[in-house]
MARFI-240283 format. One record per residue: x, y, z of N, C-alpha, C in turn. Coordinates in Angstrom, 3 decimals. Layout:
% residues N
<site n_px="X" n_py="Y" n_pz="Z" ca_px="X" ca_py="Y" ca_pz="Z" c_px="X" c_py="Y" c_pz="Z"/>
...
//
This chain:
% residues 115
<site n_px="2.881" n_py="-4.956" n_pz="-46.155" ca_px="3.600" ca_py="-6.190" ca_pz="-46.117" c_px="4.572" c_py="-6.224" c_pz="-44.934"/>
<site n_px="5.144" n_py="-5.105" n_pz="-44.683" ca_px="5.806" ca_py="-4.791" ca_pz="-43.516" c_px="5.307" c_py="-5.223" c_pz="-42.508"/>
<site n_px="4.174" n_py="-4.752" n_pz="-41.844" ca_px="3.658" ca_py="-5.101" ca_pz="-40.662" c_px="3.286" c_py="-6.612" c_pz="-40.495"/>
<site n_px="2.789" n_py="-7.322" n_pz="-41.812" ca_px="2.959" ca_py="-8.688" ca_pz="-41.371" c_px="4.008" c_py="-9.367" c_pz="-41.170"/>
<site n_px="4.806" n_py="-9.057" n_pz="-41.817" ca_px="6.603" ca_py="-9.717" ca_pz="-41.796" c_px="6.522" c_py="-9.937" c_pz="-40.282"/>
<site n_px="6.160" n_py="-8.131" n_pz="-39.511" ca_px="6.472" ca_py="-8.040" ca_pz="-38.447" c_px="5.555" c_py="-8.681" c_pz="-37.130"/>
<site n_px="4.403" n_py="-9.210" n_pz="-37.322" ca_px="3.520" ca_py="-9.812" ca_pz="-36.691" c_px="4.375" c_py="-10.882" c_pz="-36.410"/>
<site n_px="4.376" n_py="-11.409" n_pz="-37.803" ca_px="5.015" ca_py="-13.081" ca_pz="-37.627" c_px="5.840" c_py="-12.920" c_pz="-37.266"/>
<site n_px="6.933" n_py="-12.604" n_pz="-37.009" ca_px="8.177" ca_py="-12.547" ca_pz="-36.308" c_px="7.820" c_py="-12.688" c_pz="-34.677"/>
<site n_px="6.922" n_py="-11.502" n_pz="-34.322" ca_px="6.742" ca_py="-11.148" ca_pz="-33.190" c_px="6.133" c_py="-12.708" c_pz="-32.483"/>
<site n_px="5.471" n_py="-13.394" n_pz="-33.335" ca_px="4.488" ca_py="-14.704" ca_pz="-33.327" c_px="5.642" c_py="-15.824" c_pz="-33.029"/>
<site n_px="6.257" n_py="-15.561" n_pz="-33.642" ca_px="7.343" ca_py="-17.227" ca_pz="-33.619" c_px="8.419" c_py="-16.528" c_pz="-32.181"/>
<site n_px="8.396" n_py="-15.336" n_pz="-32.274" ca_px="9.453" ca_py="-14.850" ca_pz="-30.736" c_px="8.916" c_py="-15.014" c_pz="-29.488"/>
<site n_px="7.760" n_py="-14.989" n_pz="-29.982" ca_px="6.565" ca_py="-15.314" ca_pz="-28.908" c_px="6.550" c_py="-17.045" c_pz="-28.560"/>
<site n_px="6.276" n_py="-17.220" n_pz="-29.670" ca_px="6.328" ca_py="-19.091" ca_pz="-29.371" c_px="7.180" c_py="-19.635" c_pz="-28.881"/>
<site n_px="8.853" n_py="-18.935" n_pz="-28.998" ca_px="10.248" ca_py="-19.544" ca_pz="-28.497" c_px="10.323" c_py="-19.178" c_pz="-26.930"/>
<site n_px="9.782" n_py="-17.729" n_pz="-26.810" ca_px="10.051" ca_py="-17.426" ca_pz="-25.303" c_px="8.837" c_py="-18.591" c_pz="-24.747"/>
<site n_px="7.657" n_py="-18.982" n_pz="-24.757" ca_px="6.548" ca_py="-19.656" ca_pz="-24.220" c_px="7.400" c_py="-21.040" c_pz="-24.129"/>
<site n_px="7.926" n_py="-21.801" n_pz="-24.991" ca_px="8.903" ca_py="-23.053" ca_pz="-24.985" c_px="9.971" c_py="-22.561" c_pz="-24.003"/>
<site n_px="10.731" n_py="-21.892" n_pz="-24.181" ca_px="11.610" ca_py="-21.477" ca_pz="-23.226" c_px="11.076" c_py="-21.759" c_pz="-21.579"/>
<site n_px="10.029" n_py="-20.523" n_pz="-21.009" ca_px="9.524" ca_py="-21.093" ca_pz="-19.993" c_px="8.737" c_py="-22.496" c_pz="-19.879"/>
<site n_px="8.546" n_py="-23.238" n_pz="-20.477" ca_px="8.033" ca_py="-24.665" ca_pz="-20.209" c_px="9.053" c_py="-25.462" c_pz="-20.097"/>
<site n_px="10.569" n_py="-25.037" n_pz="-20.614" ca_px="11.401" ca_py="-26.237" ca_pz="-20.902" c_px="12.073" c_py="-25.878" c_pz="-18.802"/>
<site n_px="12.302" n_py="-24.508" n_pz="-19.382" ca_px="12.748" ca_py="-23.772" ca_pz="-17.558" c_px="11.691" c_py="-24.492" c_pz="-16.314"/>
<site n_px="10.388" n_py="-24.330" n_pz="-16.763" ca_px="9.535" ca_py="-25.087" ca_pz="-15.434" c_px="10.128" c_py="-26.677" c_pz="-15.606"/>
<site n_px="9.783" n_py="-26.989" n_pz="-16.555" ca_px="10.150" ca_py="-29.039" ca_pz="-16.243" c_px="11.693" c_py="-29.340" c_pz="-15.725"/>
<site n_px="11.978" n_py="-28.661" n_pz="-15.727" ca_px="14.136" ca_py="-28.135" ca_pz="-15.583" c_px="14.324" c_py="-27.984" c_pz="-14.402"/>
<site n_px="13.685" n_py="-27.021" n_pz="-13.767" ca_px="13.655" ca_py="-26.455" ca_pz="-12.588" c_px="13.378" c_py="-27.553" c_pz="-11.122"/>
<site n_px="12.514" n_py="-28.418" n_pz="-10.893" ca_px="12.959" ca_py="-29.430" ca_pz="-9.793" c_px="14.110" c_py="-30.371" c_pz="-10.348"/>
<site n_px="14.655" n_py="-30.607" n_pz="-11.339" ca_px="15.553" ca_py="-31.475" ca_pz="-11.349" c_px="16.569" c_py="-30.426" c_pz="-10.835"/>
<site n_px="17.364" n_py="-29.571" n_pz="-11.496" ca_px="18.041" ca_py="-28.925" ca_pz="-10.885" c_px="18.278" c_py="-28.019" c_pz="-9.762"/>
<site n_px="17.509" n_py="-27.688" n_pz="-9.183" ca_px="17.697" ca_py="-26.901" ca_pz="-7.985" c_px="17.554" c_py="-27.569" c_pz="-6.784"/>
<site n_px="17.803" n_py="-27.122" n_pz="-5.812" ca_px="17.941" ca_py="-27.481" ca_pz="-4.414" c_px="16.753" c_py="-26.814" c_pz="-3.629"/>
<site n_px="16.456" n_py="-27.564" n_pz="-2.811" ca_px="15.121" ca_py="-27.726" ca_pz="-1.767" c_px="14.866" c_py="-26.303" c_pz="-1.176"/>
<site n_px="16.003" n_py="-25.191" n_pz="-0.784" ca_px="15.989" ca_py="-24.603" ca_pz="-0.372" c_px="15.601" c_py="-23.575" c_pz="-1.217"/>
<site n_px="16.370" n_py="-23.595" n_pz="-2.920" ca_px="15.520" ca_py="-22.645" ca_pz="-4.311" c_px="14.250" c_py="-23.080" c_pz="-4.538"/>
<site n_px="13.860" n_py="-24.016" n_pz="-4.130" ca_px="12.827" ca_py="-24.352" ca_pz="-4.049" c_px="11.897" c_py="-23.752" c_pz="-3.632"/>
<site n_px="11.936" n_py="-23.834" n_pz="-2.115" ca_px="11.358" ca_py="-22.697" ca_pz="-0.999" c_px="11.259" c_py="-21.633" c_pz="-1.634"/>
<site n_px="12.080" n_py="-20.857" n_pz="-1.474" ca_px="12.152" ca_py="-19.783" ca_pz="-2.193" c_px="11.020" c_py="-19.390" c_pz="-3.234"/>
<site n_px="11.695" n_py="-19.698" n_pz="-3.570" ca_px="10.577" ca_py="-19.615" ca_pz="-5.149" c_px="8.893" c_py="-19.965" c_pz="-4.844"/>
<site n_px="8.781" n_py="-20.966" n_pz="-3.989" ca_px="7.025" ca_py="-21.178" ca_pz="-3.827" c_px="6.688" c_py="-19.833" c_pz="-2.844"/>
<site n_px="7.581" n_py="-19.516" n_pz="-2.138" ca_px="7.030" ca_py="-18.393" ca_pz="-0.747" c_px="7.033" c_py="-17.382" c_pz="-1.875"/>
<site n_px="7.611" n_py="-16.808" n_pz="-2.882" ca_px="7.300" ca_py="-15.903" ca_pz="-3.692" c_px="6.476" c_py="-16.096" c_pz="-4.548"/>
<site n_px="6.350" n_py="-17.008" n_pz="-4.786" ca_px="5.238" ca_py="-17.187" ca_pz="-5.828" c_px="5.425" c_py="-18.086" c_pz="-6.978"/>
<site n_px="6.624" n_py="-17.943" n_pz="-7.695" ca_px="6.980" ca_py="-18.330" ca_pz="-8.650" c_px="6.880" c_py="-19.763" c_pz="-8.777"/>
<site n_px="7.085" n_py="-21.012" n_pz="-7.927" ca_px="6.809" ca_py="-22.073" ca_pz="-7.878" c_px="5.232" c_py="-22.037" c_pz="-7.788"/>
<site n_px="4.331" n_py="-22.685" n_pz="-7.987" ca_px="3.144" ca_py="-22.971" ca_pz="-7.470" c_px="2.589" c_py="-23.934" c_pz="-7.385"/>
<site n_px="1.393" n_py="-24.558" n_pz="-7.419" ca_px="0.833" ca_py="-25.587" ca_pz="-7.435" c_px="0.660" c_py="-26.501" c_pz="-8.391"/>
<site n_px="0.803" n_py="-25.329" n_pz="-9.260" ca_px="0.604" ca_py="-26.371" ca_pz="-10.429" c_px="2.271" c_py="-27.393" c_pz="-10.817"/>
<site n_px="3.449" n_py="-26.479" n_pz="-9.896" ca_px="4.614" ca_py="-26.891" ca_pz="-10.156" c_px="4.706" c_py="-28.434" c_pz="-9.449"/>
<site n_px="3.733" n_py="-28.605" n_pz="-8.556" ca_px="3.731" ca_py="-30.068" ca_pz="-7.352" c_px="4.042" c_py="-31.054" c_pz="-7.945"/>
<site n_px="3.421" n_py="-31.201" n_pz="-8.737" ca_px="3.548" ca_py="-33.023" ca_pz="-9.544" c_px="4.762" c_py="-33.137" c_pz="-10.122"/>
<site n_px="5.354" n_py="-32.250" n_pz="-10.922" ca_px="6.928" ca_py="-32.545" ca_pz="-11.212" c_px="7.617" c_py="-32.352" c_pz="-10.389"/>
<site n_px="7.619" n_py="-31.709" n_pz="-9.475" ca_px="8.616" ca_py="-31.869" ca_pz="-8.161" c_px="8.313" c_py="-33.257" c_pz="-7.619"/>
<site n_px="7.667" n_py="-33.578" n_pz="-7.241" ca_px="7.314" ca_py="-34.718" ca_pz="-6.384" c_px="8.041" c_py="-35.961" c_pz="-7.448"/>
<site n_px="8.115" n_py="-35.452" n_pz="-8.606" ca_px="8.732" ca_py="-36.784" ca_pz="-9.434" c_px="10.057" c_py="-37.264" c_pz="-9.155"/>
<site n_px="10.746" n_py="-36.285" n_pz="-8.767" ca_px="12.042" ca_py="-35.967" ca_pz="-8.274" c_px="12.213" c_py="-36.070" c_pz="-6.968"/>
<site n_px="11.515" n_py="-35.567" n_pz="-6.192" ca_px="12.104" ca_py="-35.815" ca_pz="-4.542" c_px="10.957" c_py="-36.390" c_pz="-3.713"/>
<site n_px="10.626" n_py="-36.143" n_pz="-2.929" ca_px="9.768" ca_py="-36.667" ca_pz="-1.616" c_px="9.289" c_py="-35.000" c_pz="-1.272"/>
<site n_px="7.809" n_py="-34.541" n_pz="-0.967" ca_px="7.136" ca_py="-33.928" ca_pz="-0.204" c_px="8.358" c_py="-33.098" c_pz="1.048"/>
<site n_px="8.335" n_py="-31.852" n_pz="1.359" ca_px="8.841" ca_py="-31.799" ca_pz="2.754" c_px="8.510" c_py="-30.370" c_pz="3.220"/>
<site n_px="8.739" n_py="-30.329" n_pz="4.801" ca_px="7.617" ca_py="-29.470" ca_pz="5.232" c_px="8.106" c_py="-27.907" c_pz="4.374"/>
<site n_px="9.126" n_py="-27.601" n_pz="4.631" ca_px="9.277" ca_py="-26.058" ca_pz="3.585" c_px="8.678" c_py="-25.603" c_pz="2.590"/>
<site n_px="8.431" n_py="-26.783" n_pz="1.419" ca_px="7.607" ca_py="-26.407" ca_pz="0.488" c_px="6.213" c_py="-26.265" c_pz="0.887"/>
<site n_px="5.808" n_py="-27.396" n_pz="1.537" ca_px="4.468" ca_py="-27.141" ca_pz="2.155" c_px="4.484" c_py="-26.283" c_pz="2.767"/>
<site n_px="4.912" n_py="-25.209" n_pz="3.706" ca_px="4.699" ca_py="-23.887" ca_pz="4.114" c_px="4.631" c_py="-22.790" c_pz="2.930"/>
<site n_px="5.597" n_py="-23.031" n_pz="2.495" ca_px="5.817" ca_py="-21.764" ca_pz="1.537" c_px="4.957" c_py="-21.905" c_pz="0.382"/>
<site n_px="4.404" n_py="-22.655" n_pz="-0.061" ca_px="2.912" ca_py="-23.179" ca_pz="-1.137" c_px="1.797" c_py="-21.930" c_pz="-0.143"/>
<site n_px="2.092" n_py="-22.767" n_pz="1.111" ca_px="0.441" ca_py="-22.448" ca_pz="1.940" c_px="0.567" c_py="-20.516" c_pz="2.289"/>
<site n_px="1.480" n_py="-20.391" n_pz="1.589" ca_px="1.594" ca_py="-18.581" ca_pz="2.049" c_px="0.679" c_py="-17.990" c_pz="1.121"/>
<site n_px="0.077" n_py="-18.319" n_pz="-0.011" ca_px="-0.478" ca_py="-17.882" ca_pz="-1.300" c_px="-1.808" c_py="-18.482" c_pz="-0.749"/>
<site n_px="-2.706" n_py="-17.524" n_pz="-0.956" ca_px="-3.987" ca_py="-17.705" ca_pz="-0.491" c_px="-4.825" c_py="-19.050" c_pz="-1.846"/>
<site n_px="-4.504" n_py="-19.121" n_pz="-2.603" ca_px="-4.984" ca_py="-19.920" ca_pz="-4.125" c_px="-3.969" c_py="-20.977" c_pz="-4.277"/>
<site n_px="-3.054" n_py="-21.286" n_pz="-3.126" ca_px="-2.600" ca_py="-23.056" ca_pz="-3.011" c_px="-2.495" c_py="-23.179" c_pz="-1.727"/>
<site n_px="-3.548" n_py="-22.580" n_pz="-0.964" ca_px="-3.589" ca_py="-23.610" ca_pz="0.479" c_px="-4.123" c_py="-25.293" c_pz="0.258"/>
<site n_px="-5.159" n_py="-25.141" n_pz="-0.761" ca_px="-5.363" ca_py="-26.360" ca_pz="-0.720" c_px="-4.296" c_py="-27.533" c_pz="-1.363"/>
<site n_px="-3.516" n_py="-27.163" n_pz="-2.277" ca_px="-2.245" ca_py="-27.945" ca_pz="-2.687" c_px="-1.276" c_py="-28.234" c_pz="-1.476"/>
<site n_px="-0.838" n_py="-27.085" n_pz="-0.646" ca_px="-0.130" ca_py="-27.559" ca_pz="0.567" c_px="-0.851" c_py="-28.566" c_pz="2.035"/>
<site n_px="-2.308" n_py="-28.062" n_pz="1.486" ca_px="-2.881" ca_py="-29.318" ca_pz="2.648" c_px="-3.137" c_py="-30.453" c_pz="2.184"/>
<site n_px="-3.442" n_py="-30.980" n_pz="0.732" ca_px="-2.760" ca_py="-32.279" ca_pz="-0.005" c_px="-1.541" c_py="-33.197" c_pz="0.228"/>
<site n_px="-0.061" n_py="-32.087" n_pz="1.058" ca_px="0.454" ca_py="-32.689" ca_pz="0.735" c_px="1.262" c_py="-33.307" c_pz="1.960"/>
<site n_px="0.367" n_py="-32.614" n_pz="3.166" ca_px="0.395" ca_py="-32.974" ca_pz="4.440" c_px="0.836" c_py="-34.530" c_pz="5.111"/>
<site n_px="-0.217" n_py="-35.183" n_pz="3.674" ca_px="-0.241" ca_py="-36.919" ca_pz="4.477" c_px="1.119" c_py="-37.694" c_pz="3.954"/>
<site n_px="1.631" n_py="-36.713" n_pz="2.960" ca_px="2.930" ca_py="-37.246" ca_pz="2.497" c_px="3.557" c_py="-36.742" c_pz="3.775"/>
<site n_px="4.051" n_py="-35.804" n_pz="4.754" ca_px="5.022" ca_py="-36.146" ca_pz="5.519" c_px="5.361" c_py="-36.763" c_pz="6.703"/>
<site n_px="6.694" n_py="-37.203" n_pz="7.037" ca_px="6.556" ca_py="-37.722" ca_pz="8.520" c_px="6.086" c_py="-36.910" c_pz="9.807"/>
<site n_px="6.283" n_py="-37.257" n_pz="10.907" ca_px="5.337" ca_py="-36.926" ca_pz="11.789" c_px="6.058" c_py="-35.620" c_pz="12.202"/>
<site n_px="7.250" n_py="-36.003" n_pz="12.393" ca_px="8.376" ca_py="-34.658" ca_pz="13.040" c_px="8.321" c_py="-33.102" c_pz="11.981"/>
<site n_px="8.214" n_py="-33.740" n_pz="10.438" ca_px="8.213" ca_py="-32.776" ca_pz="9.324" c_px="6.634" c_py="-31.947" c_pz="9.856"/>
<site n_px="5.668" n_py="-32.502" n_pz="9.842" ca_px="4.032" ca_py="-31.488" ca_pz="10.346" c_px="4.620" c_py="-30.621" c_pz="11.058"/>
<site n_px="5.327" n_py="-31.156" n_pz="12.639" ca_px="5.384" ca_py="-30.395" ca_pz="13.350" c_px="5.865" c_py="-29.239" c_pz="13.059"/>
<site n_px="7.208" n_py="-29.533" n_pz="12.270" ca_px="7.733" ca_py="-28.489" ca_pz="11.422" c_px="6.709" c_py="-27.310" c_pz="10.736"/>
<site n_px="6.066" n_py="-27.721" n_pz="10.263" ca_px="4.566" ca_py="-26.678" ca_pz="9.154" c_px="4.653" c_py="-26.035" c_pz="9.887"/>
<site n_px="4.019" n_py="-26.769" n_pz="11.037" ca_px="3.074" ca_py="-26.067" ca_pz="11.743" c_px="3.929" c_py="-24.579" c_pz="12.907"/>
<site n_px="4.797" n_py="-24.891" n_pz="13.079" ca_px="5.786" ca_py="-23.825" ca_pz="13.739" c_px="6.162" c_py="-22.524" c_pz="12.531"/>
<site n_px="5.808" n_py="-23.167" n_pz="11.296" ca_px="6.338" ca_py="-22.443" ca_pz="10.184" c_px="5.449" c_py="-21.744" c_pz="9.875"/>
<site n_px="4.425" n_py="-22.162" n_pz="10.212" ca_px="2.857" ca_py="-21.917" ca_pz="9.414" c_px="2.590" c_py="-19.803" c_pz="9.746"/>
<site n_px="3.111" n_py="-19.660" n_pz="10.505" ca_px="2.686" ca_py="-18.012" ca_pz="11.119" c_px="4.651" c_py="-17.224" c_pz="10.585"/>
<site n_px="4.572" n_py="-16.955" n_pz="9.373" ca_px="5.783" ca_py="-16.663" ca_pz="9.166" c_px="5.942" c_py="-15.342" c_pz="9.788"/>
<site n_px="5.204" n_py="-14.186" n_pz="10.102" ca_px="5.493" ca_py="-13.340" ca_pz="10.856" c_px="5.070" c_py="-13.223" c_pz="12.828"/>
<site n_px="5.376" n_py="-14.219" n_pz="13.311" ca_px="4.866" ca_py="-14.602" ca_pz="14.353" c_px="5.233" c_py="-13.517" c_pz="15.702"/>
<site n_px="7.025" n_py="-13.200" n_pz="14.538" ca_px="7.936" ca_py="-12.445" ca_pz="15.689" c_px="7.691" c_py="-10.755" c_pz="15.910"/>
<site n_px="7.371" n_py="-10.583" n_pz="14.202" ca_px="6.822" ca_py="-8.998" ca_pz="13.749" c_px="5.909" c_py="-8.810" c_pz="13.602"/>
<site n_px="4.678" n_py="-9.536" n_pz="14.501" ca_px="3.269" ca_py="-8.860" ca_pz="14.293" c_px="2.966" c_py="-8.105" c_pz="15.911"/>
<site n_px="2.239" n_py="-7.000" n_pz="15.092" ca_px="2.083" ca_py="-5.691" ca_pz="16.115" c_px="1.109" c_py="-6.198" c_pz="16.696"/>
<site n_px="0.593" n_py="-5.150" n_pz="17.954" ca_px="-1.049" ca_py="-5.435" ca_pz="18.544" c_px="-2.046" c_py="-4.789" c_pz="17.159"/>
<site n_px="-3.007" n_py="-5.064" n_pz="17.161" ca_px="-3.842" ca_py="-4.437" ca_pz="15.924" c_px="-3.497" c_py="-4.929" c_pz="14.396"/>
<site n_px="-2.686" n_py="-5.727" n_pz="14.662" ca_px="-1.999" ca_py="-6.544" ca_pz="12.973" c_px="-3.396" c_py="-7.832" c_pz="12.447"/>
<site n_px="-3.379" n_py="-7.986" n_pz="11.576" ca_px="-4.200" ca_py="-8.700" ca_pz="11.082" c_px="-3.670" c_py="-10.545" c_pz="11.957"/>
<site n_px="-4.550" n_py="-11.069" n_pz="11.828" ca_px="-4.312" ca_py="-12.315" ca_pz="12.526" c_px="-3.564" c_py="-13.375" c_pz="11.995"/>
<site n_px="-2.743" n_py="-14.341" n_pz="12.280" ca_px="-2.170" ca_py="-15.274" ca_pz="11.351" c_px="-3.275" c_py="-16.221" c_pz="10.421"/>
<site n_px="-2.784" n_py="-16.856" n_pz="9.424" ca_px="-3.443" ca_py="-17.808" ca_pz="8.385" c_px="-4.156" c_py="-18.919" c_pz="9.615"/>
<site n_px="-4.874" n_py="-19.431" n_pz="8.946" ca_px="-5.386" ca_py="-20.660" ca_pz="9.752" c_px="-4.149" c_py="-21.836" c_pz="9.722"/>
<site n_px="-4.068" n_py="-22.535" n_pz="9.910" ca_px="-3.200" ca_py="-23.855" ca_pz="10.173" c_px="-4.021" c_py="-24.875" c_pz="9.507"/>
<site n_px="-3.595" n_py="-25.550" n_pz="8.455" ca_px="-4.686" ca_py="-26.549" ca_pz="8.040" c_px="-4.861" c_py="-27.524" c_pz="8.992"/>
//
């Protein structure tokens, strides 16, 4: 009887932390700033699937679109979101687009493509 007590427990602690992170993702573009933003997509933690609620909240801009396009499994989300910016913001990507441009050796692997 013990061990089920203890299942279910483990089951509903489980269900609160899973709500927890869903309430934290829908939370997260309202409150943070463009720059935690960044952040967070160049690491990972933002992703693609995070796009549509951000976008509910602000406008497209080139940082996120770089830092999306660093993750090999949302280049195509950051080249989606291309036609949302102005002309000066691309240019931006695109200077952004080779984040190690300054620290790559001779014999280093080559930069990402540029969408």
């Amino acid at each position: 009887m013990a061990s089920l007590v203890s299942r279910s427990d483990h089951g509903v602690g489980a269900a609160v932390s899973v709500r927890a992170a869903c309430c934290w993702r829908s939370q997260l573009p309202v409150h943070a700033d463009d720059k935690t933003l960044v952040a967070l997509a160049a690491d990972g933690t933002v992703t693609a699937a995070d796009v549509p609620v951000i976008l509910r909240h602000r406008p497209a801009w080139a940082g996120l679109v770089s830092a999306l396009a660093r993750h090999p499994g949302q280049v195509e989300a950051a080249i989606a979101l291309l036609p949302r910016l102005p002309s000066h913001e691309l240019e931006q990507v695109i200077r952004d687009w080779d984040p190690d441009r300054y620290t790559r050796t001779k014999g280093a692997a080559p930069s990402p493509p540029v969408p």
